[in-house]
mmCIF file of the N, C-alpha and C atoms, coordinates in Angstrom:
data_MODEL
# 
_entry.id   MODEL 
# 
loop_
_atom_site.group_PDB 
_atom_site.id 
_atom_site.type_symbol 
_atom_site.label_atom_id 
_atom_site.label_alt_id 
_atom_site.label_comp_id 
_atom_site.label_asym_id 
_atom_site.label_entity_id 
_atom_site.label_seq_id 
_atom_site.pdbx_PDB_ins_code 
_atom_site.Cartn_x 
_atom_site.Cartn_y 
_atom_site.Cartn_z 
_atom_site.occupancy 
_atom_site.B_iso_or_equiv 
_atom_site.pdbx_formal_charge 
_atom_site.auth_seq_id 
_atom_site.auth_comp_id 
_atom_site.auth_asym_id 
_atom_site.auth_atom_id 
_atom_site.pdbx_PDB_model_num 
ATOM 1   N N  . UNK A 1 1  ? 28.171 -8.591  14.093 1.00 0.00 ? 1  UNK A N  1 
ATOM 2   C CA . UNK A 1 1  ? 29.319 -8.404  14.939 1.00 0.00 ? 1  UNK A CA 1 
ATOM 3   C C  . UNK A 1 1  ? 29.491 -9.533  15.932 1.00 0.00 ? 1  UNK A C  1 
ATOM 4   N N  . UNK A 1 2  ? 28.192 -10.221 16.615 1.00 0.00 ? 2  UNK A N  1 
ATOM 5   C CA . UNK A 1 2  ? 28.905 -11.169 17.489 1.00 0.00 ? 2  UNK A CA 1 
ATOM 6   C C  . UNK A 1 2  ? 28.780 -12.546 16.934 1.00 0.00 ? 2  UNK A C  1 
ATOM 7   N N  . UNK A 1 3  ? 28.542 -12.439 15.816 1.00 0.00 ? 3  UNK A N  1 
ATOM 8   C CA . UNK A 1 3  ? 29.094 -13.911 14.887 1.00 0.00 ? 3  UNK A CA 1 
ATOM 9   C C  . UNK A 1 3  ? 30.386 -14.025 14.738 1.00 0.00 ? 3  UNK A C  1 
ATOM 10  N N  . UNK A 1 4  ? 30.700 -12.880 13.772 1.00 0.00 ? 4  UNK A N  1 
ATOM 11  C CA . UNK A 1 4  ? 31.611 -12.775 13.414 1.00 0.00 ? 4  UNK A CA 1 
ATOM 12  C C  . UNK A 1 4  ? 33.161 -12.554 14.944 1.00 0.00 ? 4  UNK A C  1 
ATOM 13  N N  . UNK A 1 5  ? 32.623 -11.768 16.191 1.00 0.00 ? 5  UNK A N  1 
ATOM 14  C CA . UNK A 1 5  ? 33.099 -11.781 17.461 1.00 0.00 ? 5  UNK A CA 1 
ATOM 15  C C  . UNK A 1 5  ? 33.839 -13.429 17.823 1.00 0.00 ? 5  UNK A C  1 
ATOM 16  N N  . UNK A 1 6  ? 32.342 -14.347 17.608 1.00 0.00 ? 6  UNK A N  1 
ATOM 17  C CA . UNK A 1 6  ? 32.582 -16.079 17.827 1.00 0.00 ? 6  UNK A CA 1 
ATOM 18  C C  . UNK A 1 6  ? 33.656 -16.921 16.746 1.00 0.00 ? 6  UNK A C  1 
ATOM 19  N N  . UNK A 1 7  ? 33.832 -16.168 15.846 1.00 0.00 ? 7  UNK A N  1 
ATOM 20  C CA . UNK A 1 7  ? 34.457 -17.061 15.028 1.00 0.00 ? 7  UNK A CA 1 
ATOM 21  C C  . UNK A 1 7  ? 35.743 -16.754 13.870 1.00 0.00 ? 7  UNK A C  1 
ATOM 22  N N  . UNK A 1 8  ? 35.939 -15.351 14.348 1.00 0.00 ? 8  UNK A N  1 
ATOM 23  C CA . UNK A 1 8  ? 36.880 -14.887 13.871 1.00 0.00 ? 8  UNK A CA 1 
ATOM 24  C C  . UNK A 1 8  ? 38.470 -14.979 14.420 1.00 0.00 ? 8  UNK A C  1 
ATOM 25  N N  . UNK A 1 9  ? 38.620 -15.882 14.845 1.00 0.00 ? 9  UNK A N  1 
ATOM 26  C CA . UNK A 1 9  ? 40.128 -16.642 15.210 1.00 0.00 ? 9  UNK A CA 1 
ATOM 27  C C  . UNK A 1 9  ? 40.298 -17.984 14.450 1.00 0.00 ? 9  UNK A C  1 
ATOM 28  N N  . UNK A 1 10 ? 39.523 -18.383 13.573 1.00 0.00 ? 10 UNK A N  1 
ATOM 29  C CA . UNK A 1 10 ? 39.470 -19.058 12.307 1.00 0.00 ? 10 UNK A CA 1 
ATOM 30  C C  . UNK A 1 10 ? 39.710 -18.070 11.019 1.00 0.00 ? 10 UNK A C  1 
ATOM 31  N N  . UNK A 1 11 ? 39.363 -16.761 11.016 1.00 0.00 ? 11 UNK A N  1 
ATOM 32  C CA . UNK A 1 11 ? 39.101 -15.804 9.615  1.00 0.00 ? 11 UNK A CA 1 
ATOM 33  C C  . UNK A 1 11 ? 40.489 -14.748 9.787  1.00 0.00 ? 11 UNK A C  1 
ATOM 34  N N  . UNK A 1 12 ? 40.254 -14.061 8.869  1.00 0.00 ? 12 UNK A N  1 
ATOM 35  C CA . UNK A 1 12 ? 41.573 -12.734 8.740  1.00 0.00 ? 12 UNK A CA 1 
ATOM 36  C C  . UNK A 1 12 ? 40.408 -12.272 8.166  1.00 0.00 ? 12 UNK A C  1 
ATOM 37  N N  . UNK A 1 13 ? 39.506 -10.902 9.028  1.00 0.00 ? 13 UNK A N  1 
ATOM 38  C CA . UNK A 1 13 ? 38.675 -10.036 8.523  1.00 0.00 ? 13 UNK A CA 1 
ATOM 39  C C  . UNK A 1 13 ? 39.519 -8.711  7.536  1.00 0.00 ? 13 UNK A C  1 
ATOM 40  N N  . UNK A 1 14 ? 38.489 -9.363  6.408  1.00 0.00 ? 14 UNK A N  1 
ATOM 41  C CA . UNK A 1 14 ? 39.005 -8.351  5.002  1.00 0.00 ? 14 UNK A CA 1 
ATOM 42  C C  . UNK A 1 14 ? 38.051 -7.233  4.596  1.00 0.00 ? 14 UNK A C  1 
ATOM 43  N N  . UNK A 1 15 ? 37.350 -7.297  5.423  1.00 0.00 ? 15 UNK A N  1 
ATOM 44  C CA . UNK A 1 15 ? 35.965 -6.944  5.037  1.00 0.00 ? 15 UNK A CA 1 
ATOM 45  C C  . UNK A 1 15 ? 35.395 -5.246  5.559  1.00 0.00 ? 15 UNK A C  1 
ATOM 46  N N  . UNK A 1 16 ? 35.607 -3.836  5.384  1.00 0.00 ? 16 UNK A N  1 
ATOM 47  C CA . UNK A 1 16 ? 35.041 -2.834  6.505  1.00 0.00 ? 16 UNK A CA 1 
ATOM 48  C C  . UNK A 1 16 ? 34.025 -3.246  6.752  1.00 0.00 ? 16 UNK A C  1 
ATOM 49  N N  . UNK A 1 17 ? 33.474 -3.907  6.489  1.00 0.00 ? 17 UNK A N  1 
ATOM 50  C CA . UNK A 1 17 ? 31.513 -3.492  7.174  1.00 0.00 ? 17 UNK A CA 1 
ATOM 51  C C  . UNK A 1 17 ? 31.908 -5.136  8.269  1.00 0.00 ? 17 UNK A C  1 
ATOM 52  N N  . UNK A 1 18 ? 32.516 -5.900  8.033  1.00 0.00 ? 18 UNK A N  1 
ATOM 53  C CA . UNK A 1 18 ? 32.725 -6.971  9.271  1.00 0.00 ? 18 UNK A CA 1 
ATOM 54  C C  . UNK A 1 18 ? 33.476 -6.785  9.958  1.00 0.00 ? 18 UNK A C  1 
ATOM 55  N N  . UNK A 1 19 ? 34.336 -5.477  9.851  1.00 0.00 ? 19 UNK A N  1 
ATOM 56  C CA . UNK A 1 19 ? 35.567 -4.836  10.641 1.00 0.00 ? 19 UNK A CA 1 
ATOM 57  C C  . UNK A 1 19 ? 34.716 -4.216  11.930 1.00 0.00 ? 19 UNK A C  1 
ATOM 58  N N  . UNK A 1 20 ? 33.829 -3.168  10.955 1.00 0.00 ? 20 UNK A N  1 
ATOM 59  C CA . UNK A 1 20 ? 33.310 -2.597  11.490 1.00 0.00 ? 20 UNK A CA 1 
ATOM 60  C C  . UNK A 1 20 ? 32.177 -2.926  12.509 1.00 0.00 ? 20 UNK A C  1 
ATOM 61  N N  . UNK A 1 21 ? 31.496 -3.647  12.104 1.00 0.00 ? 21 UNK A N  1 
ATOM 62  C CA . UNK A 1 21 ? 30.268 -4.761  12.695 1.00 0.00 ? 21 UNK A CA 1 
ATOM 63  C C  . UNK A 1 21 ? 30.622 -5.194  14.185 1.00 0.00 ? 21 UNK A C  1 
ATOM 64  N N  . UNK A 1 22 ? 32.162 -5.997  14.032 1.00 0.00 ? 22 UNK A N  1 
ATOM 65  C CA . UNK A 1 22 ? 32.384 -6.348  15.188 1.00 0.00 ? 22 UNK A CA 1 
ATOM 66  C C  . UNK A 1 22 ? 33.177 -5.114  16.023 1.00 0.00 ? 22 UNK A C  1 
ATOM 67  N N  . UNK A 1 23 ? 33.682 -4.363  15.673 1.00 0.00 ? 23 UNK A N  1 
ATOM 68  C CA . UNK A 1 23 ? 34.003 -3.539  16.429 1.00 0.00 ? 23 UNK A CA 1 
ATOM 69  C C  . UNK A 1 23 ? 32.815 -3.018  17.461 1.00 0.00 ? 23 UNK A C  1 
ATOM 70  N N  . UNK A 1 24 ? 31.885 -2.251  16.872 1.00 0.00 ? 24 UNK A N  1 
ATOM 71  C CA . UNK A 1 24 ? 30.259 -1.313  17.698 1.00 0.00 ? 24 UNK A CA 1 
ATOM 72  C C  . UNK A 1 24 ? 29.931 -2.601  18.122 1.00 0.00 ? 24 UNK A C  1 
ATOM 73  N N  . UNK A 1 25 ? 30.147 -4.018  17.945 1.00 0.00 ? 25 UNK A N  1 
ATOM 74  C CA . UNK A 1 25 ? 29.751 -5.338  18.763 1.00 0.00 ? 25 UNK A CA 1 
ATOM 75  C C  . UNK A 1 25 ? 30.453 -5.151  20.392 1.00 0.00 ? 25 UNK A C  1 
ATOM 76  N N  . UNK A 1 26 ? 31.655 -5.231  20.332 1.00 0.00 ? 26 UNK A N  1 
ATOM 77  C CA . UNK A 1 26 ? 33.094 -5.693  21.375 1.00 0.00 ? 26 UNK A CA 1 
ATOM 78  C C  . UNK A 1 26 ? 32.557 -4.194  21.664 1.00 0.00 ? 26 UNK A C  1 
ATOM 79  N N  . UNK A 1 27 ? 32.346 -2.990  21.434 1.00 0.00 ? 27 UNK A N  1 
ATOM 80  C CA . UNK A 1 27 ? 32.253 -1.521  22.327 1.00 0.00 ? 27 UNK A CA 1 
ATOM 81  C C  . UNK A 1 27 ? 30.940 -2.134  23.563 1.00 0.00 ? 27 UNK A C  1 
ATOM 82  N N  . UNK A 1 28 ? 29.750 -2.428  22.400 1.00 0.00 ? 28 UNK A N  1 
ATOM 83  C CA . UNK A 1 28 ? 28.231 -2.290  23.501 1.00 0.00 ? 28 UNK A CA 1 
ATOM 84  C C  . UNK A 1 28 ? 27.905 -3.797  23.553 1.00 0.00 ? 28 UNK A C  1 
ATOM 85  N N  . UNK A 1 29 ? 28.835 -4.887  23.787 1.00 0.00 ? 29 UNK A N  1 
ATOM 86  C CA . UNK A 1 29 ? 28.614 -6.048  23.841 1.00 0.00 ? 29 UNK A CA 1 
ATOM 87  C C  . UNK A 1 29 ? 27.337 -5.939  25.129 1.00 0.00 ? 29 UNK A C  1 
ATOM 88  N N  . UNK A 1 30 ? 28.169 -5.017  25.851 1.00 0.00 ? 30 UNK A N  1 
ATOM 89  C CA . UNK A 1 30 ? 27.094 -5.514  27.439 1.00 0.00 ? 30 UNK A CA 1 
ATOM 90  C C  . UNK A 1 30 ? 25.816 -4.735  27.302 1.00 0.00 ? 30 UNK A C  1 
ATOM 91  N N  . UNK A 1 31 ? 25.552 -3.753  26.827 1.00 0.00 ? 31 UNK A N  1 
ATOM 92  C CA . UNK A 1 31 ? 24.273 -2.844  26.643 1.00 0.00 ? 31 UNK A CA 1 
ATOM 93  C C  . UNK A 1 31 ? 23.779 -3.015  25.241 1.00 0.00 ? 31 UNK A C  1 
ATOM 94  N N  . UNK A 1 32 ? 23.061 -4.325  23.990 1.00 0.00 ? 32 UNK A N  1 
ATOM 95  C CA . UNK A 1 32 ? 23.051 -3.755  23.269 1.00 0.00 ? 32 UNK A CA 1 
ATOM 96  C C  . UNK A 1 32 ? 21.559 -3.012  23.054 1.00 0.00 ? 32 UNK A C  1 
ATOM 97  N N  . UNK A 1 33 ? 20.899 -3.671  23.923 1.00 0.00 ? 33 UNK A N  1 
ATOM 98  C CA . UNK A 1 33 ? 19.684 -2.608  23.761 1.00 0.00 ? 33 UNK A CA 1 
ATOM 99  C C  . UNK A 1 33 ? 19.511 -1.509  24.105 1.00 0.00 ? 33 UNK A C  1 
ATOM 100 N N  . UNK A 1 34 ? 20.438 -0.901  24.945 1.00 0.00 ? 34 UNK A N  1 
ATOM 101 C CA . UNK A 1 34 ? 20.632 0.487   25.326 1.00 0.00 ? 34 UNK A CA 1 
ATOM 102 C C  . UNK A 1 34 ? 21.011 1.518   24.193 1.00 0.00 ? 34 UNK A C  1 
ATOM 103 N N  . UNK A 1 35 ? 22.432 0.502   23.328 1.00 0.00 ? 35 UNK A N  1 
ATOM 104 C CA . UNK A 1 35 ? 22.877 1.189   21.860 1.00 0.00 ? 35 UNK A CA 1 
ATOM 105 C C  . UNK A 1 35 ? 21.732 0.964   20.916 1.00 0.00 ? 35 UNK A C  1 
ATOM 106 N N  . UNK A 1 36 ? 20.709 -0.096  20.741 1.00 0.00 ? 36 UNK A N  1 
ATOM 107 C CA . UNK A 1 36 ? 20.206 -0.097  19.701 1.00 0.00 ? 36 UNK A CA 1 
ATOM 108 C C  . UNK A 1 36 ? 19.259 1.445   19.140 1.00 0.00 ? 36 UNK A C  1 
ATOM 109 N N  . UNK A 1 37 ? 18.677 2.192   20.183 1.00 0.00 ? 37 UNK A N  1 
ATOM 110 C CA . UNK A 1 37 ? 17.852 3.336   19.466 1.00 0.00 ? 37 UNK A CA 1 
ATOM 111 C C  . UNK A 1 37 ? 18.845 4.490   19.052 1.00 0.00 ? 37 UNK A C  1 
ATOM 112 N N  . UNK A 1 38 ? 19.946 4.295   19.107 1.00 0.00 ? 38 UNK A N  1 
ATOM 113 C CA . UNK A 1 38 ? 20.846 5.267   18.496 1.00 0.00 ? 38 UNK A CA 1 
ATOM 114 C C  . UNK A 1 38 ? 20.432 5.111   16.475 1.00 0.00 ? 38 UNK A C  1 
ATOM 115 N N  . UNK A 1 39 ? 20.207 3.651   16.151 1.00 0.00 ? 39 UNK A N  1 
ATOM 116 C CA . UNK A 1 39 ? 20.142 3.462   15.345 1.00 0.00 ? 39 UNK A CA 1 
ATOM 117 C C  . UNK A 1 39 ? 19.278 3.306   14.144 1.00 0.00 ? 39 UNK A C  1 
ATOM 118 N N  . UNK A 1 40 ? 19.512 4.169   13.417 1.00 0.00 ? 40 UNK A N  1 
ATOM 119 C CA . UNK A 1 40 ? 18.071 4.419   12.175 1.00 0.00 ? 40 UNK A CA 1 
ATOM 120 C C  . UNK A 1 40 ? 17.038 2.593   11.898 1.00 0.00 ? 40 UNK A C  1 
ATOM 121 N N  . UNK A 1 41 ? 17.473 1.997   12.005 1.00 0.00 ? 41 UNK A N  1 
ATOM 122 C CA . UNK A 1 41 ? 16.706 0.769   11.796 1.00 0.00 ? 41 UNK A CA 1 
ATOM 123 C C  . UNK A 1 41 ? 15.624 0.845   12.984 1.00 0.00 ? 41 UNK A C  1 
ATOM 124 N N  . UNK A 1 42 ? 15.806 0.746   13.757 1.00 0.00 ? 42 UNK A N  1 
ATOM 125 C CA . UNK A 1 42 ? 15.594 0.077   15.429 1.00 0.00 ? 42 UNK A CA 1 
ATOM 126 C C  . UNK A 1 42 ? 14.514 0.969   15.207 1.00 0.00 ? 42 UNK A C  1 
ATOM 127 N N  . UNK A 1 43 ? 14.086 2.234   14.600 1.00 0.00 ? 43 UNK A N  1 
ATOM 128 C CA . UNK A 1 43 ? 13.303 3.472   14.853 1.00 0.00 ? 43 UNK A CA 1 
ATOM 129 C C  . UNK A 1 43 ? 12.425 3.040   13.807 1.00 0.00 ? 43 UNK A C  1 
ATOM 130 N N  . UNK A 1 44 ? 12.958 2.674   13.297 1.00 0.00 ? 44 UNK A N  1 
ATOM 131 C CA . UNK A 1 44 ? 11.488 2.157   11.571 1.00 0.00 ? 44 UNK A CA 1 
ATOM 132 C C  . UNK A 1 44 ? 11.162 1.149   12.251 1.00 0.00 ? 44 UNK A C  1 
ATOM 133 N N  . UNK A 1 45 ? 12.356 0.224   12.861 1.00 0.00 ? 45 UNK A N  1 
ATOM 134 C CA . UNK A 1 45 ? 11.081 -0.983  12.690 1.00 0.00 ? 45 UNK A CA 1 
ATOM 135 C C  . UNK A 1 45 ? 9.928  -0.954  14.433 1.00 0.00 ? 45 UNK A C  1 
ATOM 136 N N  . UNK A 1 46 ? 10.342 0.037   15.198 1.00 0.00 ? 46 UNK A N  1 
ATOM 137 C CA . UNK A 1 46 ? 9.255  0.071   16.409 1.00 0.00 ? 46 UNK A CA 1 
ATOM 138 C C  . UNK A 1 46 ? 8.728  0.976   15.875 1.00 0.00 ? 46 UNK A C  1 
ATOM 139 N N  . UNK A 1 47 ? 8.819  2.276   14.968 1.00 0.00 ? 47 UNK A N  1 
ATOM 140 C CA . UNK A 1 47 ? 7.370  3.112   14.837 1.00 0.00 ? 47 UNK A CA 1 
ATOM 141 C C  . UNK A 1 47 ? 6.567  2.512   14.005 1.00 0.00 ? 47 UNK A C  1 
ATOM 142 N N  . UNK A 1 48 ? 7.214  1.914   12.962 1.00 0.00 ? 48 UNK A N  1 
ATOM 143 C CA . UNK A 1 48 ? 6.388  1.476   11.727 1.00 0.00 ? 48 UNK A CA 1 
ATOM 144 C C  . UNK A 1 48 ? 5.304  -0.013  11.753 1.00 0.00 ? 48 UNK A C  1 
ATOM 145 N N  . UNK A 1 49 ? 6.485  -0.987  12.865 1.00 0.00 ? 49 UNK A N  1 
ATOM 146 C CA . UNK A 1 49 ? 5.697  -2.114  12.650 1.00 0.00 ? 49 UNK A CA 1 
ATOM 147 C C  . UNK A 1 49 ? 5.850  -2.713  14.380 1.00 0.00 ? 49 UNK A C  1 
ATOM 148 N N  . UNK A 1 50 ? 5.532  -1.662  15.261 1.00 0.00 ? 50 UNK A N  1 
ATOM 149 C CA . UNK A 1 50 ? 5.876  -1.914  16.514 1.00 0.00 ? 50 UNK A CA 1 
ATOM 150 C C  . UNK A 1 50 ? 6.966  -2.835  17.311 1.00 0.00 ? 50 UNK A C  1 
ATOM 151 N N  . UNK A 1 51 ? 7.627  -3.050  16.536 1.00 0.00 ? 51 UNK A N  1 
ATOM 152 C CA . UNK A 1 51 ? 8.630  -4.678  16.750 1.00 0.00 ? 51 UNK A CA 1 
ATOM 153 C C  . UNK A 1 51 ? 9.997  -4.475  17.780 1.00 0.00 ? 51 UNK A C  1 
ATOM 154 N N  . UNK A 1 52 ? 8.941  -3.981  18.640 1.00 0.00 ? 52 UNK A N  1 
ATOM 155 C CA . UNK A 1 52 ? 10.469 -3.689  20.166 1.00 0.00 ? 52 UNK A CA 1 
ATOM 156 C C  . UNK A 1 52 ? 10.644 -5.245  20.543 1.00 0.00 ? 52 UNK A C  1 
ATOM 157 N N  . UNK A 1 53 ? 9.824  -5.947  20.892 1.00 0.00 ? 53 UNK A N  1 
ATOM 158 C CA . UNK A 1 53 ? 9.616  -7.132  21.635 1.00 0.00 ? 53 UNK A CA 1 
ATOM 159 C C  . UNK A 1 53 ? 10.542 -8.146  20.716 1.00 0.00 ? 53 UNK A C  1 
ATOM 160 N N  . UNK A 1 54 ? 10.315 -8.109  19.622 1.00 0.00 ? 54 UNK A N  1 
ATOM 161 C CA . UNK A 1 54 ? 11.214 -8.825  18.316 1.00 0.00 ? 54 UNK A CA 1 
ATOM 162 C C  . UNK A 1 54 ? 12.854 -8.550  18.583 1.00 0.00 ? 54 UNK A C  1 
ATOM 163 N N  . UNK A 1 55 ? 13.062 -6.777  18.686 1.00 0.00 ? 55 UNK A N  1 
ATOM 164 C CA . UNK A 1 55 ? 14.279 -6.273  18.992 1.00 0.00 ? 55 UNK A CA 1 
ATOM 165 C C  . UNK A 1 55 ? 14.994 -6.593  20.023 1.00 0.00 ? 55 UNK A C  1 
ATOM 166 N N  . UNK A 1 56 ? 14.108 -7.366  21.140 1.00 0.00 ? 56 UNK A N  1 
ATOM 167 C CA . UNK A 1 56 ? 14.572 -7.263  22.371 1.00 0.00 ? 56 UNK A CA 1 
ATOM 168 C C  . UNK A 1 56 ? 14.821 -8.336  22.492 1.00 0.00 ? 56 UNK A C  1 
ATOM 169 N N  . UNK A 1 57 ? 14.073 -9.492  21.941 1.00 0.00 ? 57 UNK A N  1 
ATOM 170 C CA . UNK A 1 57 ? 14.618 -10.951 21.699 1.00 0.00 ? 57 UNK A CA 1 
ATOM 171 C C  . UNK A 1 57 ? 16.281 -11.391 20.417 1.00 0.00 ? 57 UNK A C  1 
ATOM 172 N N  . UNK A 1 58 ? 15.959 -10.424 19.722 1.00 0.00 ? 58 UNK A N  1 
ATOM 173 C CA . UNK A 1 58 ? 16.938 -10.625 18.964 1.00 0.00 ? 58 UNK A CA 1 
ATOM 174 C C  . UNK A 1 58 ? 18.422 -9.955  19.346 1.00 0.00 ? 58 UNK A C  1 
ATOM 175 N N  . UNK A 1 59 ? 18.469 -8.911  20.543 1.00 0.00 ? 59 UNK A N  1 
ATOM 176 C CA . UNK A 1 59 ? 19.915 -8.248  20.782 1.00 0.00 ? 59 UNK A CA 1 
ATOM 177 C C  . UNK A 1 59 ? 19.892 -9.638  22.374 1.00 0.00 ? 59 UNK A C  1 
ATOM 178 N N  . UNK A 1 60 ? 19.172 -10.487 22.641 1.00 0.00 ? 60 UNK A N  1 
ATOM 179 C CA . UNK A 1 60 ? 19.468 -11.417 23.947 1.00 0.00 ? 60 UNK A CA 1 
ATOM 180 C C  . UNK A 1 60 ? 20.134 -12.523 23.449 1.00 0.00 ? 60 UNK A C  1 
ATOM 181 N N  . UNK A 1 61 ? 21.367 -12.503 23.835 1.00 0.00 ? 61 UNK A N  1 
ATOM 182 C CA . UNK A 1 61 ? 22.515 -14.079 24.066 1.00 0.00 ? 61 UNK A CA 1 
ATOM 183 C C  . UNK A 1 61 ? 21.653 -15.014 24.331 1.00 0.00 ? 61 UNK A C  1 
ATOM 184 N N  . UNK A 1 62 ? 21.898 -16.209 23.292 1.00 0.00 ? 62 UNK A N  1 
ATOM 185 C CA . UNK A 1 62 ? 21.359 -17.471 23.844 1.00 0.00 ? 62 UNK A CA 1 
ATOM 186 C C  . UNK A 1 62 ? 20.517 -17.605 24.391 1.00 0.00 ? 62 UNK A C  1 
ATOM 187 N N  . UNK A 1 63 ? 19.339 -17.274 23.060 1.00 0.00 ? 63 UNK A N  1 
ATOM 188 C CA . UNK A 1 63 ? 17.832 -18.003 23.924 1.00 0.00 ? 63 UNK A CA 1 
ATOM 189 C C  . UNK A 1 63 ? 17.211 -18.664 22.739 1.00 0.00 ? 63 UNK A C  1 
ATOM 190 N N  . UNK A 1 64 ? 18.142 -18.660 21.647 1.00 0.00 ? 64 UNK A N  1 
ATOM 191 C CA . UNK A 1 64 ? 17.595 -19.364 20.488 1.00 0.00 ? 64 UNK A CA 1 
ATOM 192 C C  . UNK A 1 64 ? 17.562 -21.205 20.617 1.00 0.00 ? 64 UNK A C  1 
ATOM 193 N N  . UNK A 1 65 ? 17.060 -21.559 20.091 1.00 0.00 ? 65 UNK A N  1 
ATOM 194 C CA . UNK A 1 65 ? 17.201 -23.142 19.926 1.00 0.00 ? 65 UNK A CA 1 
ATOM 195 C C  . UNK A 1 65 ? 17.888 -23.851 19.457 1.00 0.00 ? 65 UNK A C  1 
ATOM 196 N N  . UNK A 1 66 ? 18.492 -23.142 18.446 1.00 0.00 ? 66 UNK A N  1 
ATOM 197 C CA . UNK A 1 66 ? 19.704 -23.720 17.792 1.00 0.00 ? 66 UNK A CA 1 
ATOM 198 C C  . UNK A 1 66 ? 21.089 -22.912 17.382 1.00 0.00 ? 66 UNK A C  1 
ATOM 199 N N  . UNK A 1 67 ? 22.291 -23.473 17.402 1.00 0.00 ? 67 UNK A N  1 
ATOM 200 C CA . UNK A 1 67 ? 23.178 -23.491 17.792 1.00 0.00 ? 67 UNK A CA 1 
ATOM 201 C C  . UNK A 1 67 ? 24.328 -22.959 16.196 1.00 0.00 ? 67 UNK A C  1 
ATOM 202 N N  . UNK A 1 68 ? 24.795 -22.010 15.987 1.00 0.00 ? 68 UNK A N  1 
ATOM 203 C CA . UNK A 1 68 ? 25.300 -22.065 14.705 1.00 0.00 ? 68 UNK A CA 1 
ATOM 204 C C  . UNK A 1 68 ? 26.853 -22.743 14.845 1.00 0.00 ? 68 UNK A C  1 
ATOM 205 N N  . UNK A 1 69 ? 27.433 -23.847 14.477 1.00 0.00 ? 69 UNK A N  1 
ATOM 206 C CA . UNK A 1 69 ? 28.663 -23.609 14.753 1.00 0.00 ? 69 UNK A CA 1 
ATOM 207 C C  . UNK A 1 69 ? 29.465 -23.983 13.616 1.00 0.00 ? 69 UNK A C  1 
ATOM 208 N N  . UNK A 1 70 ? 30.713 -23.366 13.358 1.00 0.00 ? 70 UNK A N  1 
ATOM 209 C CA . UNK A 1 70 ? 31.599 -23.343 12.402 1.00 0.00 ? 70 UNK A CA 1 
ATOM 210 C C  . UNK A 1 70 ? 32.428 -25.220 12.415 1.00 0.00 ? 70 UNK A C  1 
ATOM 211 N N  . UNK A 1 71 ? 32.013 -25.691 11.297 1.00 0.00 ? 71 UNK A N  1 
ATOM 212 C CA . UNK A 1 71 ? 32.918 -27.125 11.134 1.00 0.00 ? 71 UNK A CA 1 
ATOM 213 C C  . UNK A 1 71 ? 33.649 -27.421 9.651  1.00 0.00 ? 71 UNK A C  1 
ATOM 214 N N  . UNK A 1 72 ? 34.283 -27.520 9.941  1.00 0.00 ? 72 UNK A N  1 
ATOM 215 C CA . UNK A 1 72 ? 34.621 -27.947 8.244  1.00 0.00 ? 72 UNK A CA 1 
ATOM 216 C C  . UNK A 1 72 ? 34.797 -27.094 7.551  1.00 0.00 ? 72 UNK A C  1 
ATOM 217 N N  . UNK A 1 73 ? 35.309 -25.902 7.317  1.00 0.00 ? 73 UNK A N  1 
ATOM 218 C CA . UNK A 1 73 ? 35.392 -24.813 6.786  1.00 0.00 ? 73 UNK A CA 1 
ATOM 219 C C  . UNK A 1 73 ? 34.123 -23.902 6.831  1.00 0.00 ? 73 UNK A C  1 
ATOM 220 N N  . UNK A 1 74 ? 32.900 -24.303 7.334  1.00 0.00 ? 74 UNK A N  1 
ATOM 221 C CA . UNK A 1 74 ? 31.650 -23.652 7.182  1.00 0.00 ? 74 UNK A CA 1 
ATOM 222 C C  . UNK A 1 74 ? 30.726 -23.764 8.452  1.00 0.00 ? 74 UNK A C  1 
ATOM 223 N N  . UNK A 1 75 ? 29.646 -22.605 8.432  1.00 0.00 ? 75 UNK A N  1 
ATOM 224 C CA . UNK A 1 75 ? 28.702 -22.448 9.391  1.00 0.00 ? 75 UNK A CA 1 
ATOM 225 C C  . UNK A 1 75 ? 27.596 -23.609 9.586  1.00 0.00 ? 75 UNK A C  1 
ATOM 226 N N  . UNK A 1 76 ? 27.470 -24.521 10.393 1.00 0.00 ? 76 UNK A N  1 
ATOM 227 C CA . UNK A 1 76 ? 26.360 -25.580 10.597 1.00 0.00 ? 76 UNK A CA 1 
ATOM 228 C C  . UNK A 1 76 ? 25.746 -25.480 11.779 1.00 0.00 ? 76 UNK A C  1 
ATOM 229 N N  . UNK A 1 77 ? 23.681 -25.713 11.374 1.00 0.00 ? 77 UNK A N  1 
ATOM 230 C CA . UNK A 1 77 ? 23.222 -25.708 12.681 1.00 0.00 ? 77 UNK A CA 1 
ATOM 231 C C  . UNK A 1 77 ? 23.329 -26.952 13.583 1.00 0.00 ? 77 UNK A C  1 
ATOM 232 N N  . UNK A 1 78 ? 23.192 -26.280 14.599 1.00 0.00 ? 78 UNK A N  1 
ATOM 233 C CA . UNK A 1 78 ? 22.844 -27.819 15.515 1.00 0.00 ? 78 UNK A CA 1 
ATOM 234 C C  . UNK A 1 78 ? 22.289 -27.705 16.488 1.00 0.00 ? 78 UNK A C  1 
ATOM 235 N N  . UNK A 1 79 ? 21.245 -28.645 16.401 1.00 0.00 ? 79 UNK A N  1 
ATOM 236 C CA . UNK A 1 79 ? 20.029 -28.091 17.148 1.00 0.00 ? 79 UNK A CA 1 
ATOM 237 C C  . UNK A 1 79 ? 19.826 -28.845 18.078 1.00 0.00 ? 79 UNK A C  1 
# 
């Protein structure tokens, strides 16, 4: 959802599940770790393989190293 959030004023979403994606994105943009234990994944992967800390890095804006951005008709990193 917030890929698709970044770069969908280039696209015409055809897609339900990228309709949908970004929609529950744009609702809990500001809380998503608050929404995430609503969700059957989030529950397998902290009971099963403890991975909150993983979860918690992965729902945080911009702390990755590299940069995805759309050029040329397509997604490129840049790091």
């Amino acid at each position: 959802g917030a890929v698709i959030n970044q770069v969908r004023e280039h696209f015409t979403i055809h897609c339900d599940s990228s309709l949908m994606a970004v929609t529950l994105y744009e609702k809990h943009a500001t809380n998503l770790l608050e929404f995430a234990p609503q969700l059957t994944h989030y529950h397998r992967l902290v009971k099963r393989f403890g991975l909150i800390k993983d979860i918690e890095f992965c729902l945080t804006p911009d702390v990755a190293n590299v940069l995805p951005l759309y050029q040329d008709g397509k997604l490129v990193i840049k790091k």
